[in-house]
GUVEXRO-462140 format. One record per residue (C-alpha): chain; residue in one letter; x negated, y, z negated; residue number from 1. Coordinates in Angstrom, 2 decimals. Layout:
<dokes>
<doke><chain>A</chain><res>A</res><X>X</X><Y>Y</Y><Z>Z</Z><n>NUM</n></doke>
...
</dokes>
This chain:
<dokes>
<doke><chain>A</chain><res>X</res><X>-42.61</X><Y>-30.56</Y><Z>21.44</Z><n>1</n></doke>
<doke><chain>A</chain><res>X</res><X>-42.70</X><Y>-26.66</Y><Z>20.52</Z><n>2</n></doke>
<doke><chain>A</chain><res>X</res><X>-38.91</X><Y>-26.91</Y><Z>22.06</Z><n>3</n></doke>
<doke><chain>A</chain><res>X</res><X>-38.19</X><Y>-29.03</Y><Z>19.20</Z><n>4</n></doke>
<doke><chain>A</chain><res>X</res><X>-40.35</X><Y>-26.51</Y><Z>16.72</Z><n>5</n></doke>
<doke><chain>A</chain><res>X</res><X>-38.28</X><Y>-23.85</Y><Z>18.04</Z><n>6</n></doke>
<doke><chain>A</chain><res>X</res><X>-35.18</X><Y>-25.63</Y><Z>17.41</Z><n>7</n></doke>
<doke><chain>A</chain><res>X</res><X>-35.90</X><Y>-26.44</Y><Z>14.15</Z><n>8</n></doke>
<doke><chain>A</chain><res>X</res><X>-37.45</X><Y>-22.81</Y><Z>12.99</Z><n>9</n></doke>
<doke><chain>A</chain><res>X</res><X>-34.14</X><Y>-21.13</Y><Z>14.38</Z><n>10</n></doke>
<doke><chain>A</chain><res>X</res><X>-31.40</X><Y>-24.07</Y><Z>12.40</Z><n>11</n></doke>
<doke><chain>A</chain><res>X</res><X>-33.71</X><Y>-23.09</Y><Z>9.18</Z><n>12</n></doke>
<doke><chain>A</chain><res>X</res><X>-33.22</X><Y>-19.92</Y><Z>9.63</Z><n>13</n></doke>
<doke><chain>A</chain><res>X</res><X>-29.41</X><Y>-19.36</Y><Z>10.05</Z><n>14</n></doke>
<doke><chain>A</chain><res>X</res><X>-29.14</X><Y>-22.61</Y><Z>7.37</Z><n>15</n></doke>
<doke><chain>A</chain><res>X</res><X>-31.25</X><Y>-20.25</Y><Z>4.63</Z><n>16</n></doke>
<doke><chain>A</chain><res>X</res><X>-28.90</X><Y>-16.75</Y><Z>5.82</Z><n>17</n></doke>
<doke><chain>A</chain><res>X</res><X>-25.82</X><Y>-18.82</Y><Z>5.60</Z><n>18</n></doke>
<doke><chain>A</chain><res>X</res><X>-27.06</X><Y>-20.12</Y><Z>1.94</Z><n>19</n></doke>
<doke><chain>A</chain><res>X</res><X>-28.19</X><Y>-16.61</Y><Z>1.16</Z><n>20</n></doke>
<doke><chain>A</chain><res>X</res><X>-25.02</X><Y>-15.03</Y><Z>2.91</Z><n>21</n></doke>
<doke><chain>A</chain><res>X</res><X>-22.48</X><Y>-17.19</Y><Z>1.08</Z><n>22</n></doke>
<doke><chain>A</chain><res>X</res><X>-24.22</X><Y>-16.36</Y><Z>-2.52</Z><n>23</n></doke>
<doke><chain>A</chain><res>X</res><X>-24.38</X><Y>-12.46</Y><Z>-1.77</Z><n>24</n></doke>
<doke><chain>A</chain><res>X</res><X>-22.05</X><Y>-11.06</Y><Z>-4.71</Z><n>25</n></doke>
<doke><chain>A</chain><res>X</res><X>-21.34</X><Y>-8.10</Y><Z>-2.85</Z><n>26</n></doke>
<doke><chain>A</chain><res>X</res><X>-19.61</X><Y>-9.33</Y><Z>0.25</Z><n>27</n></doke>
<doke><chain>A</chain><res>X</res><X>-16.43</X><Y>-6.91</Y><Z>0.89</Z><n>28</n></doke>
<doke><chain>A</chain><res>X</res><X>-13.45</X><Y>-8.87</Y><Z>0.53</Z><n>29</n></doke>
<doke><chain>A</chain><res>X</res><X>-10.85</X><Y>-7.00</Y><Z>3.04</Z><n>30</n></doke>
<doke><chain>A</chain><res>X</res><X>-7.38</X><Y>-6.78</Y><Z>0.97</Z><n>31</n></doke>
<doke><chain>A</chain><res>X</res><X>-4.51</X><Y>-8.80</Y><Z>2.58</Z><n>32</n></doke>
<doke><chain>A</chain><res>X</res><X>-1.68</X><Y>-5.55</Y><Z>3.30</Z><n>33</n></doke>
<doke><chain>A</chain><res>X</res><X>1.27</X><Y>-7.88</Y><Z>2.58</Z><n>34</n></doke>
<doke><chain>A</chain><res>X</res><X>-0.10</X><Y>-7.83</Y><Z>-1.46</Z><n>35</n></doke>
<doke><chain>A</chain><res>X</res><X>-0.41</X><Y>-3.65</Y><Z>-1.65</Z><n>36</n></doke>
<doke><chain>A</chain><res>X</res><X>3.24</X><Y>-3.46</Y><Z>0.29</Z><n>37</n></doke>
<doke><chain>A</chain><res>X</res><X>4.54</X><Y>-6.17</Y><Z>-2.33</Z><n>38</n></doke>
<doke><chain>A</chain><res>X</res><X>2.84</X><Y>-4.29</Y><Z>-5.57</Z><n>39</n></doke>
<doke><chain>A</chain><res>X</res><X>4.47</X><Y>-1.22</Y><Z>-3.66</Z><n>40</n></doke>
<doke><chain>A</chain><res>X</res><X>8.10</X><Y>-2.53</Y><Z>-3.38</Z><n>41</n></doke>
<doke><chain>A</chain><res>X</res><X>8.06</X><Y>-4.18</Y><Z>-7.53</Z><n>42</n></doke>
<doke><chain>A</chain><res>X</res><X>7.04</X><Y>-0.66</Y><Z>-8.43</Z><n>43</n></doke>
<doke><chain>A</chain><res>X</res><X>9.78</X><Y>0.93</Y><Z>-6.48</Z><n>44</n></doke>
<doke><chain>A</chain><res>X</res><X>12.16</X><Y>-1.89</Y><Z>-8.38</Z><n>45</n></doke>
<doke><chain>A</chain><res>X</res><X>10.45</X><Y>-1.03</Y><Z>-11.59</Z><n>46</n></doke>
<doke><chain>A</chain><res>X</res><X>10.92</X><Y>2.43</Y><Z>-11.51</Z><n>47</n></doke>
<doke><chain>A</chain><res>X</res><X>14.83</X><Y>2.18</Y><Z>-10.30</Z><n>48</n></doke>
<doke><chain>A</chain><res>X</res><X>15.36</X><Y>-0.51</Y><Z>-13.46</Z><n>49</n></doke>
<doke><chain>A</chain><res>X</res><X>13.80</X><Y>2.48</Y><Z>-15.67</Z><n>50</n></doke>
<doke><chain>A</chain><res>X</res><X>10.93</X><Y>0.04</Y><Z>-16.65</Z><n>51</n></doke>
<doke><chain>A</chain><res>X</res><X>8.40</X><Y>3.17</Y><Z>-15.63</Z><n>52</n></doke>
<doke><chain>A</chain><res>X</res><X>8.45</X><Y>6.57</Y><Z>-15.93</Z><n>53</n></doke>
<doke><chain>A</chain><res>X</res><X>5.97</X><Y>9.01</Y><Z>-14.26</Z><n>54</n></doke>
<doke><chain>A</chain><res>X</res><X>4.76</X><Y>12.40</Y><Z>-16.37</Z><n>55</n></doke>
<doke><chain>A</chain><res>X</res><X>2.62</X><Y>14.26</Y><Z>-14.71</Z><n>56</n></doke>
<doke><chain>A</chain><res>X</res><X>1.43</X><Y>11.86</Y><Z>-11.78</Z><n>57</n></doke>
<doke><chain>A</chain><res>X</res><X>0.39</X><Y>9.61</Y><Z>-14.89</Z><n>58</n></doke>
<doke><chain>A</chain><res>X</res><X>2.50</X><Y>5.86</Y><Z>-14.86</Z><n>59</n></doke>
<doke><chain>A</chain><res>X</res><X>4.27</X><Y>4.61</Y><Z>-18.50</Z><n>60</n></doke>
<doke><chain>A</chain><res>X</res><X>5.38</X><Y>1.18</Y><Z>-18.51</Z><n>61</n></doke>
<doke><chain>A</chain><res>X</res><X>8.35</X><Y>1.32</Y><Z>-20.47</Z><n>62</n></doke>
<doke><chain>A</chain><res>X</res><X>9.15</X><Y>-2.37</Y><Z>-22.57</Z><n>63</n></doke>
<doke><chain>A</chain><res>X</res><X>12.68</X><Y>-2.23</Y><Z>-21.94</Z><n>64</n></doke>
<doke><chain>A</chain><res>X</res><X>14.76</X><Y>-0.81</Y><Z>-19.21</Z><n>65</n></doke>
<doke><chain>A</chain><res>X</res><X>16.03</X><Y>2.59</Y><Z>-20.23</Z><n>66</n></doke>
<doke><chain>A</chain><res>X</res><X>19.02</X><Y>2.34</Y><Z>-18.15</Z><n>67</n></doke>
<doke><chain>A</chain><res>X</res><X>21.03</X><Y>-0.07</Y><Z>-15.48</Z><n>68</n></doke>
<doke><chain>A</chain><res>X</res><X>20.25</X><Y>0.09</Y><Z>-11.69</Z><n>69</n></doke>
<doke><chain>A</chain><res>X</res><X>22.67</X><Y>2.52</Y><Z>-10.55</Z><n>70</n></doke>
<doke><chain>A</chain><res>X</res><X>22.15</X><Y>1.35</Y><Z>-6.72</Z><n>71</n></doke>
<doke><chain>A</chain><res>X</res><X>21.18</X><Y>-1.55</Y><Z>-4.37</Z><n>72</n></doke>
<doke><chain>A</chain><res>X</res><X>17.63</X><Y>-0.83</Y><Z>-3.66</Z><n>73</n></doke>
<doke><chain>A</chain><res>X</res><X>17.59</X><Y>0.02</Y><Z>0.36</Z><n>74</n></doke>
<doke><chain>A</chain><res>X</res><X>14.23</X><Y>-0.38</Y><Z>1.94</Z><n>75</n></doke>
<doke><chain>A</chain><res>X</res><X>13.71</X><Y>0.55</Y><Z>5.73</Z><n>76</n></doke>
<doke><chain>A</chain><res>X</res><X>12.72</X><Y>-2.93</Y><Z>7.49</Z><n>77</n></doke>
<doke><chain>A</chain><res>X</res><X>9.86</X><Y>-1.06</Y><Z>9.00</Z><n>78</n></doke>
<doke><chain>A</chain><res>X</res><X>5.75</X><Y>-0.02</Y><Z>8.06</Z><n>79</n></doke>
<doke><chain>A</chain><res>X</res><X>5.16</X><Y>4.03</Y><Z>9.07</Z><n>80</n></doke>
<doke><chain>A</chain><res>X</res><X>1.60</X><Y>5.49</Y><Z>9.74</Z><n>81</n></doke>
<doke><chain>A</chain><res>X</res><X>0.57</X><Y>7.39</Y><Z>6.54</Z><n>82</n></doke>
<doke><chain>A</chain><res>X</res><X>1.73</X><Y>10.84</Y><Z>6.73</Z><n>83</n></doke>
<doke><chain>A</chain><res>X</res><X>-0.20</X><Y>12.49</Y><Z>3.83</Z><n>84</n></doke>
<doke><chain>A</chain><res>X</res><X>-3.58</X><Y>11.80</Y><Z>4.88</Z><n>85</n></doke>
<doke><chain>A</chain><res>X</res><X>-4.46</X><Y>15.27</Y><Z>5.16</Z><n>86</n></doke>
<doke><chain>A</chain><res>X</res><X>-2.59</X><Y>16.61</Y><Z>1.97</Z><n>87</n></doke>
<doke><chain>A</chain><res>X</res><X>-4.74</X><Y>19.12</Y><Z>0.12</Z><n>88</n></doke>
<doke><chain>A</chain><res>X</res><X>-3.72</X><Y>17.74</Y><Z>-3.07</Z><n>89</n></doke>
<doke><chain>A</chain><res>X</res><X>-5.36</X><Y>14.15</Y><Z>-2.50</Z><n>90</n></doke>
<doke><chain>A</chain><res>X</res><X>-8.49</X><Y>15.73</Y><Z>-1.35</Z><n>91</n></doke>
<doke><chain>A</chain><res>X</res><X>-8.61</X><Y>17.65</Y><Z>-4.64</Z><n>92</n></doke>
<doke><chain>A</chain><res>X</res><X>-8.05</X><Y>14.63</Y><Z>-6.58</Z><n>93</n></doke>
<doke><chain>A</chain><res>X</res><X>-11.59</X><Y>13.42</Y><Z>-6.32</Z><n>94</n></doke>
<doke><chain>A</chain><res>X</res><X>-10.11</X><Y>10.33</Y><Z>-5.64</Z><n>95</n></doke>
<doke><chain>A</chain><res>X</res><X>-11.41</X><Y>9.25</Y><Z>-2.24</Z><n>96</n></doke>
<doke><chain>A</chain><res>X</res><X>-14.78</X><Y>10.99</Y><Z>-0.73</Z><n>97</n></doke>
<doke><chain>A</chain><res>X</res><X>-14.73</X><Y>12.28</Y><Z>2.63</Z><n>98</n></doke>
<doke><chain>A</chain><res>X</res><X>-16.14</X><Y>9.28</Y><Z>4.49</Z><n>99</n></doke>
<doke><chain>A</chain><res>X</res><X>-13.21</X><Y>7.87</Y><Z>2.56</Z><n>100</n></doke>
<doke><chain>A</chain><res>X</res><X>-10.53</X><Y>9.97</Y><Z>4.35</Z><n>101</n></doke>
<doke><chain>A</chain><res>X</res><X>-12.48</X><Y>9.98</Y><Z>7.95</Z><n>102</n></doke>
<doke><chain>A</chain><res>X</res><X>-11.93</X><Y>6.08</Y><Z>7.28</Z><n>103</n></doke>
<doke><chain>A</chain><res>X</res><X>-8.76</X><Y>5.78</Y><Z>6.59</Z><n>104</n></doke>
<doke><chain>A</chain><res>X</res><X>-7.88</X><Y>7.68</Y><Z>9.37</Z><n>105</n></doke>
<doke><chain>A</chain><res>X</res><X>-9.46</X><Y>5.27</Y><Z>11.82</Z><n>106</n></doke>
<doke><chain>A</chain><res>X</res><X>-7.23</X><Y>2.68</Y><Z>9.65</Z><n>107</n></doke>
<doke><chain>A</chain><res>X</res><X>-3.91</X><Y>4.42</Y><Z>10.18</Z><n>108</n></doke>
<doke><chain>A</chain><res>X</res><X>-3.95</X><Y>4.18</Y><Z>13.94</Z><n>109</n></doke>
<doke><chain>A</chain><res>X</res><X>-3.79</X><Y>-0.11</Y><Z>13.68</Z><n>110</n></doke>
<doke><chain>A</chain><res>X</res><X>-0.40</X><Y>-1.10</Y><Z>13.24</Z><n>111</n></doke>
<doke><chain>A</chain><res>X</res><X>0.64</X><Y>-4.05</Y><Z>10.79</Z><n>112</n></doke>
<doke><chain>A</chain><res>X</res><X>3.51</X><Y>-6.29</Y><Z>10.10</Z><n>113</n></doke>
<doke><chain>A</chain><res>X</res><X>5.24</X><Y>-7.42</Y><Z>7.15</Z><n>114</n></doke>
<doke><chain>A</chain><res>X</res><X>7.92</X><Y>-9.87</Y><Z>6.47</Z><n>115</n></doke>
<doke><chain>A</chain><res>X</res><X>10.48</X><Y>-7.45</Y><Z>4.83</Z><n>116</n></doke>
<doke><chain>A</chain><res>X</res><X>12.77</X><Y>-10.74</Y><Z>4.87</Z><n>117</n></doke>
<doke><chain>A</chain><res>X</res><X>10.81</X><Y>-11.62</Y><Z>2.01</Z><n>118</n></doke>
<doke><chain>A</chain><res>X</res><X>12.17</X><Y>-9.36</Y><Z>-0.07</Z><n>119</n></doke>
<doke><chain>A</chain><res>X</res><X>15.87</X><Y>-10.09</Y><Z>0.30</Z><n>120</n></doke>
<doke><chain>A</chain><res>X</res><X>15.21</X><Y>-12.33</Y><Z>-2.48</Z><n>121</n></doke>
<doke><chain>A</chain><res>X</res><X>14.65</X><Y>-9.62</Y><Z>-4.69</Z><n>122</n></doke>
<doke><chain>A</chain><res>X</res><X>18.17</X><Y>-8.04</Y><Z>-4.00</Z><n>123</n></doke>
<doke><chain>A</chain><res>X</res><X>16.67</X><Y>-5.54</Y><Z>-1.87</Z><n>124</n></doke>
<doke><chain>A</chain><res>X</res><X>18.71</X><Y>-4.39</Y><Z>1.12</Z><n>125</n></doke>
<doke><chain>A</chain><res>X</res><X>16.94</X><Y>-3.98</Y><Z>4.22</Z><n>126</n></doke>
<doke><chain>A</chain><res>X</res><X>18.10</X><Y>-1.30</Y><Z>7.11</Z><n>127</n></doke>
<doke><chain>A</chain><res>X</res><X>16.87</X><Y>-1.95</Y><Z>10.09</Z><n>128</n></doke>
<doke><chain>A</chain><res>X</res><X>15.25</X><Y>0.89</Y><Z>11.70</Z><n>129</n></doke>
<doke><chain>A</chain><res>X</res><X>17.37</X><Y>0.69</Y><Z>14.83</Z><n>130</n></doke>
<doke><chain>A</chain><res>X</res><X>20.16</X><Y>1.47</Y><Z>13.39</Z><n>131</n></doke>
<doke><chain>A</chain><res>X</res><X>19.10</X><Y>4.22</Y><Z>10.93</Z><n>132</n></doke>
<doke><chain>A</chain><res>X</res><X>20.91</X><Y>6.84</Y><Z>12.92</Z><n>133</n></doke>
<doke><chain>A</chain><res>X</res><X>24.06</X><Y>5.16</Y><Z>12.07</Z><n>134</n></doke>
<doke><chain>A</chain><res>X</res><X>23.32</X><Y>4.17</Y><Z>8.84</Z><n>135</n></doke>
<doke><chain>A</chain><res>X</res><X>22.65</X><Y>7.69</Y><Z>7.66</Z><n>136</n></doke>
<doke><chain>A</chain><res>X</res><X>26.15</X><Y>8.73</Y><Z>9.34</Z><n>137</n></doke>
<doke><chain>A</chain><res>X</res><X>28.14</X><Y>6.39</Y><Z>7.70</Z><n>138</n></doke>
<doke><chain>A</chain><res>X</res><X>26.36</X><Y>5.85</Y><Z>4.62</Z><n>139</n></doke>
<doke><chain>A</chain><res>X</res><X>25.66</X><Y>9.58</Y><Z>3.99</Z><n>140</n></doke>
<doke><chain>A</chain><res>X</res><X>25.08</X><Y>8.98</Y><Z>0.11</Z><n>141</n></doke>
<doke><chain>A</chain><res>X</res><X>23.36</X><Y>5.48</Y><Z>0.18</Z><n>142</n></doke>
<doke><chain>A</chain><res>X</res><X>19.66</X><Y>6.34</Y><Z>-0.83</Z><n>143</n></doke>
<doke><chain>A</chain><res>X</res><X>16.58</X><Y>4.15</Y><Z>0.87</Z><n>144</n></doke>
<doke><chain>A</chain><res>X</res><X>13.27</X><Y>4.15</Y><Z>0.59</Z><n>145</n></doke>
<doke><chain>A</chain><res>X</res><X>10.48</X><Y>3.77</Y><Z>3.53</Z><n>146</n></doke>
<doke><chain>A</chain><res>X</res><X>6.68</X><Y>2.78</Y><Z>2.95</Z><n>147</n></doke>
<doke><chain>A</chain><res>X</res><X>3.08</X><Y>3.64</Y><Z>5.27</Z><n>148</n></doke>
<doke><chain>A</chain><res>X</res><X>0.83</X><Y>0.74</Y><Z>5.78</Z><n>149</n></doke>
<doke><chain>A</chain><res>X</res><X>-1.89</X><Y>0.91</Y><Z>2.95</Z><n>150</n></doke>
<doke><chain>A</chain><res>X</res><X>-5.32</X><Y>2.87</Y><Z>3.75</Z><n>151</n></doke>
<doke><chain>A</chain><res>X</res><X>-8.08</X><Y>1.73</Y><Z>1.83</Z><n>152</n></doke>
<doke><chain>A</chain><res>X</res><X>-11.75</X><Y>3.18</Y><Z>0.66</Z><n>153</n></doke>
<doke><chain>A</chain><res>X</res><X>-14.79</X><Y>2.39</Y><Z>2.42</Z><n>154</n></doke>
<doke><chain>A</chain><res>X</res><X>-15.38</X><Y>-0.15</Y><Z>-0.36</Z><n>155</n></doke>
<doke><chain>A</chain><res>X</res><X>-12.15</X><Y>-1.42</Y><Z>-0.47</Z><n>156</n></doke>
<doke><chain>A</chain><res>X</res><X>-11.48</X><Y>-1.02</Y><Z>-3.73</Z><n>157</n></doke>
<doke><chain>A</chain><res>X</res><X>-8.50</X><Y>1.71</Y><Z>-4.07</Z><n>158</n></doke>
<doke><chain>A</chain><res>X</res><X>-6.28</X><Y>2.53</Y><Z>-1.17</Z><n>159</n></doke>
<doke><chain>A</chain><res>X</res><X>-2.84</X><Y>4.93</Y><Z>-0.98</Z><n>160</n></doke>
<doke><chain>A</chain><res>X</res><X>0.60</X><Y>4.38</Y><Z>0.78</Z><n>161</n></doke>
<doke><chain>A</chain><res>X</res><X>3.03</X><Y>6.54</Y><Z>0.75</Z><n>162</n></doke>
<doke><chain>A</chain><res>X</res><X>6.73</X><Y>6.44</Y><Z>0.15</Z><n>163</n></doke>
<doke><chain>A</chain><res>X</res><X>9.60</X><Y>8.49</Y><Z>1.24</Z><n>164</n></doke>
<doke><chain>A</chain><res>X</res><X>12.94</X><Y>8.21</Y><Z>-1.17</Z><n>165</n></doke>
<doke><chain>A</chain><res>X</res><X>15.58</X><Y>9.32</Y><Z>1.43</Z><n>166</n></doke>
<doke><chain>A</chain><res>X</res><X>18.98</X><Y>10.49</Y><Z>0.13</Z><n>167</n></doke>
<doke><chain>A</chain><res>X</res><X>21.26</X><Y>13.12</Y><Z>1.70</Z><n>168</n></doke>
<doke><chain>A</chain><res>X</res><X>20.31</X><Y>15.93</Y><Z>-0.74</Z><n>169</n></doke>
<doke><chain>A</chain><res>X</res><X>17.23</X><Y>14.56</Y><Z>-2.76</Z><n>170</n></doke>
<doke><chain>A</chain><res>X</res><X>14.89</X><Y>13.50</Y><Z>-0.90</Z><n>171</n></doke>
<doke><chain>A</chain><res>X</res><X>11.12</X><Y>13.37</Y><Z>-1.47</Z><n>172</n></doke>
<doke><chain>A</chain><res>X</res><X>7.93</X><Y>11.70</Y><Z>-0.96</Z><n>173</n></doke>
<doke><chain>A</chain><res>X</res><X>5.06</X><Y>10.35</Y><Z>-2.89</Z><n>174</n></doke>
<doke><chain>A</chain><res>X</res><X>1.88</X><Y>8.83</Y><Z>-2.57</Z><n>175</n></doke>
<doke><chain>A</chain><res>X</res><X>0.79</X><Y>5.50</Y><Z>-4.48</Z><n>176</n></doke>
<doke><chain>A</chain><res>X</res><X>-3.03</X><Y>5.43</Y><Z>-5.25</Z><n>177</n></doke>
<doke><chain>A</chain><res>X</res><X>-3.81</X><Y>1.71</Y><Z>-5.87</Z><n>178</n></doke>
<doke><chain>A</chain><res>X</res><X>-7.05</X><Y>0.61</Y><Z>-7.34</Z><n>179</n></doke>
<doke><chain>A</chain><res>X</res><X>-8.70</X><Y>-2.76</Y><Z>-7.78</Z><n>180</n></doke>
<doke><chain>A</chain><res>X</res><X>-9.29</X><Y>-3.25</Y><Z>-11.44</Z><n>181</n></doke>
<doke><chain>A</chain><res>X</res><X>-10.68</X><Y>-7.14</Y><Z>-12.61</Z><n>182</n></doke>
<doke><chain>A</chain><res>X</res><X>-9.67</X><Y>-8.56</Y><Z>-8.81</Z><n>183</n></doke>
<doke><chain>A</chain><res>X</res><X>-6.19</X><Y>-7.20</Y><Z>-9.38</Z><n>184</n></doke>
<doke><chain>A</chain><res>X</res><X>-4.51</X><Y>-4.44</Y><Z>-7.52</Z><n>185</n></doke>
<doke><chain>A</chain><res>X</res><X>-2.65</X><Y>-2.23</Y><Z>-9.81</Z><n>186</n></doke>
<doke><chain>A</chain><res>X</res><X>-0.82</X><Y>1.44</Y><Z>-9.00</Z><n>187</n></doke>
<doke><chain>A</chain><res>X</res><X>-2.91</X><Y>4.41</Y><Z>-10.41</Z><n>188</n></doke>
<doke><chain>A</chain><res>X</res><X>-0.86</X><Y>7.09</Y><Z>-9.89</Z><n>189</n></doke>
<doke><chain>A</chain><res>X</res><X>1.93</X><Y>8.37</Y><Z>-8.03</Z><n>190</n></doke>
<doke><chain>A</chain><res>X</res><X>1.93</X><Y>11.78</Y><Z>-6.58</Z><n>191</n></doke>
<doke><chain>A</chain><res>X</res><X>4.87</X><Y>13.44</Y><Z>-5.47</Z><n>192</n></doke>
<doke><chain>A</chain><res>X</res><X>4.14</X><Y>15.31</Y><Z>-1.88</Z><n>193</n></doke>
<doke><chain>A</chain><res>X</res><X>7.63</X><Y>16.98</Y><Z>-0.58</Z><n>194</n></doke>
<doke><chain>A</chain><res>X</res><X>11.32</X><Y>17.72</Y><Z>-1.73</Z><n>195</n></doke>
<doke><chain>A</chain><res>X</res><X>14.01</X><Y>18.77</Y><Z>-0.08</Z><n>196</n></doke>
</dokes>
């Protein structure tokens, strides 16, 4: 009999933190990569189209394009570890605190896929990383772009990724802060981090 009281005491229990879990409002929701790489890759479109224009790491949304694509968009078919973690201009930003940055690191050792396939749709061309040695030989003046995997806050609620435009005598880097605004992801800034 006080088998059966335990039984019962212990199913009321996880019944009322499962009711109590499941109404908690501040449950983290873990962002799905694939949605910050996509956001990445229509801003990368959008600012090739001219629909955007960046002044002074600040994002305009222009309502028409200001000029024609000049280029196929080339995107390597391949997710790189964040290479600006440790940029001294981020950590001025006041953007992310330091248990911010000591988390992300942890974040950028885990690898992650994405189905660059998906994007062929878009007109995007993808080089495959294996061959990038011979795609910069004999397509010398072809630019392409390559993306990190996204690092996020502690609260998940503004991450960075950065991309690399690669051209044979432009190239340069920025960094995409994201943040979640009303349960949508939207690009905060860009901040350019090297030119050659």
């Amino acid at each position: 009999m006080g088998c059966m009281k335990s039984f019962r005491l212990i199913i009321g229990f996880l019944i009322f933190v499962m009711i109590v879990g499941c109404n908690n409002q501040n449950i983290l929701k873990i962002p799905n990569d694939s949605e910050l790489i996509d956001l990445a890759v229509k801003f990368l479109i959008d600012s090739e189209n001219g629909k955007i224009s960046i002044r002074d790491d600040s994002i305009f949304y222009n309502n028409k394009k200001l000029y024609e694509l000049a280029d196929t968009v080339r995107i390597l078919d391949s997710i790189t570890k964040n290479k600006y973690i440790d940029d001294l201009v981020l950590k001025r930003l006041n953007i992310f605190s330091k248990n911010d940055f000591e988390f992300m690191v942890s974040q950028n050792e885990v690898e992650i896929t994405y189905d660059f396939k998906r994007l062929l749709k878009e007109g995007i061309v993808l080089i495959n990383k294996v061959n990038l040695k011979e795609f910069r030989k004999n397509e010398f003046h072809a630019p392409y772009y390559s993306m990190s995997k996204p690092l996020y806050s502690l609260d998940y609620n503004k991450a960075l990724l950065n991309v690399d435009f690669n051209f044979s005598d432009s190239s340069r880097g920025y960094v995409l802060i994201l943040e979640k605004v009303n349960d949508k992801w939207i690009v905060k800034k860009m901040i350019q981090t090297w030119v050659a």
